[in-house]
N, C-alpha and C positions, 0 to 999 in steps of 0.2 A: 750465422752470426747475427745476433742482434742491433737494434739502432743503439740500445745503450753501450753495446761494446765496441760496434766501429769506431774504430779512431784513425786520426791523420795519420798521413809518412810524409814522409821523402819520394815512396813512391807514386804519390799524386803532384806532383810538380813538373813542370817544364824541365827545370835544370837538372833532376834527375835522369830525363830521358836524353837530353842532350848529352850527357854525360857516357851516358850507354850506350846510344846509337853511333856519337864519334868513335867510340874504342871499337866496336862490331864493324863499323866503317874502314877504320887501319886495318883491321885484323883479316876481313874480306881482301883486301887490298892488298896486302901480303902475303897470306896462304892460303886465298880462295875458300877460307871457313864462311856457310852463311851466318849463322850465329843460333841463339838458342829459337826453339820455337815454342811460345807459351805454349803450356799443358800436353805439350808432347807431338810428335805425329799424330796421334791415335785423335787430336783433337782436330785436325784439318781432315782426314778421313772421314770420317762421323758426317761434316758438314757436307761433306760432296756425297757421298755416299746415301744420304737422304735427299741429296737434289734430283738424283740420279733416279732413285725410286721414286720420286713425286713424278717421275716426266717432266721437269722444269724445264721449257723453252731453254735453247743454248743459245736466244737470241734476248732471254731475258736480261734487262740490266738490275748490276749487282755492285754494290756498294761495301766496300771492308772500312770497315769505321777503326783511324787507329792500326793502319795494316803493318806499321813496323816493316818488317826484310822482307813482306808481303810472299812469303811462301802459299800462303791460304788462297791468292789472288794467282800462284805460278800452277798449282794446283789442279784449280779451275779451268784456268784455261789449256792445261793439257787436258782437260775431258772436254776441250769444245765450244766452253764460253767464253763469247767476243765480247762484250761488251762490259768491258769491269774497270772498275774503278776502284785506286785505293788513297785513301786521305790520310796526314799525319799533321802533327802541328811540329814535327823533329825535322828539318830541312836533311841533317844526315840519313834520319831513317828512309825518306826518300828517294838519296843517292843511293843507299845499300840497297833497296828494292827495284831500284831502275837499273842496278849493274845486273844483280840477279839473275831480273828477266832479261837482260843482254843475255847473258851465260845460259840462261835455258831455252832460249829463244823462242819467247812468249810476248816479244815488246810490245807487234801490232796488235794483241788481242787485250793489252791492261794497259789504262793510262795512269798517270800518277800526279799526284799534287799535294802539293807544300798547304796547308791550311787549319786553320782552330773549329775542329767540326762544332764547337760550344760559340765558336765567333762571329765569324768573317764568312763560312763555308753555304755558298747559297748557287745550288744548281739550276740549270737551265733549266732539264725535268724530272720529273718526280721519278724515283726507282721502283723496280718490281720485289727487289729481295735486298737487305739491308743485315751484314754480319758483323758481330762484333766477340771479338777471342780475348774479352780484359783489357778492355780498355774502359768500360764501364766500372769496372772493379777499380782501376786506375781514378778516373771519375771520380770515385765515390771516397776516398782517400786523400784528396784534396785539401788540405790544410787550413787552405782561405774560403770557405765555405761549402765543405762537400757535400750538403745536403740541397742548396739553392743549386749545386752545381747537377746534381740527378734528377732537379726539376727542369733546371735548362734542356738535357741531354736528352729527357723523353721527349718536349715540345720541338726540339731541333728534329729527328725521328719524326715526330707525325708531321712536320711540314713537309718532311723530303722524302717519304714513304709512303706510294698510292695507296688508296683505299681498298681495303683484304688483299695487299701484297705482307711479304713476311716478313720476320724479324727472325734469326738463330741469334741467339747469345750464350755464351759460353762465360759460365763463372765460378769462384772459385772462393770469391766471398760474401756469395750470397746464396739463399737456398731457392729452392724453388716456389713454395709458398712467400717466401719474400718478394722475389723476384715479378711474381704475378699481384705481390701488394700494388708494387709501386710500379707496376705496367698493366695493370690489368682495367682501368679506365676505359687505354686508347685502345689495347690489345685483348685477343683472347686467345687462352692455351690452343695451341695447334695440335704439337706433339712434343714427345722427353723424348730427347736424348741419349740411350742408355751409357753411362761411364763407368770407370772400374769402383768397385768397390771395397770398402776395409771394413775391419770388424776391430773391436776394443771395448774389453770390458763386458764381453756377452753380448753386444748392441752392433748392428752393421749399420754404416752410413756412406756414402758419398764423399768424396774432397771436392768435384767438380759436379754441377749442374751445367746443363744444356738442354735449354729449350729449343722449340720454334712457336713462334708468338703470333699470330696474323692479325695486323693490322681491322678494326674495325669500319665498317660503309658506314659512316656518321651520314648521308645526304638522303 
């Protein structure tokens, strides 16, 4: 998708996500559904499953930027990793993710916090590995200025992402030469991702990008 055709939603706002996570919140509540997971299983896979093959320290700390019902984060730490962390600015999405991990019994290895990763969100220390599954997509959709809001959202990122730790991101309306437009400053391509594939019209393409990005040693 191009800059001239990104346009706003509903789904760049707060009050749509509140709106979401309260119904997933009942809905958990009452029939133990955890709710949808952006871009499928197949998108929390991919992320572990490259962790796994890097030999990522299981004592690496890991950041879900945006973790929603934080499946991605319950994931994780049944392969081992303690030290994770998932941030929302949805107080419900919180609850739905903190009951989760009750129910999968993953609580002591992920913590969780209520916060505006574009805001307020200022860690003690800096992370080794830093994911994000559309919430940047979300970002970038913002009504009230999506574009100042993708310039906050990379500078938030390199304050709270050590130097040559990583970045995965997972999206869905951006491509990947895009993607490395406006990350390719702080970051530089790791690796892709590979995702499924469609074909239309004679032409095969992608719906989903995922990268992994590594942070640049600017010292």
């Amino acid at each position: 998708m191009s800059e001239t055709e990104f346009s706003s939603s509903a789904l760049g706002t707060k009050e749509h996500w509140d709106v979401v996570y309260s119904r997933e919140l009942q809905t958990f509540q009452e029939y133990g559904d955890e709710g949808e997971i952006w871009f499928g299983e197949g998108s929390i896979t991919r992320v572990v499953r490259w962790l796994n093959a890097q030999k990522v320290p299981l004592t690496s700390s890991i950041l879900d930027i945006g973790t929603g019902n934080g499946m991605l984060l319950v994931e994780l730490a049944k392969s081992g990793y303690s030290k994770l962390l998932g941030v929302d600015y949805c107080a419900d999405a919180i609850a739905l993710a903190r009951s989760i991990c009750e129910k999968e019994g993953v609580s002591q290895s992920i913590h969780l916090q209520v916060v505006d990763f574009l805001g307020t969100f200022g860690p003690s220390e800096l992370f080794d590995i830093c994911l994000d599954k559309g919430t940047f997509d979300a970002v970038s959709l913002d009504p009230n200025g999506g574009e100042d809001k993708r310039s906050q959202y990379v500078q938030t990122l390199c304050r709270i992402l050590k130097p040559n730790g990583f970045f995965i991101i997972t999206s869905c309306n951006w491509t990947k030469d895009e993607l490395l437009a406006q990350f390719g400053e702080e970051f530089e391509m790791k690796d892709e991702l590979l995702t499924p594939t469609f074909s239309f019209g004679g032409h095969t393409g992608r719906s989903v990008t995922a990268l992994v990005l590594q942070r640049r040693n600017c010292s």
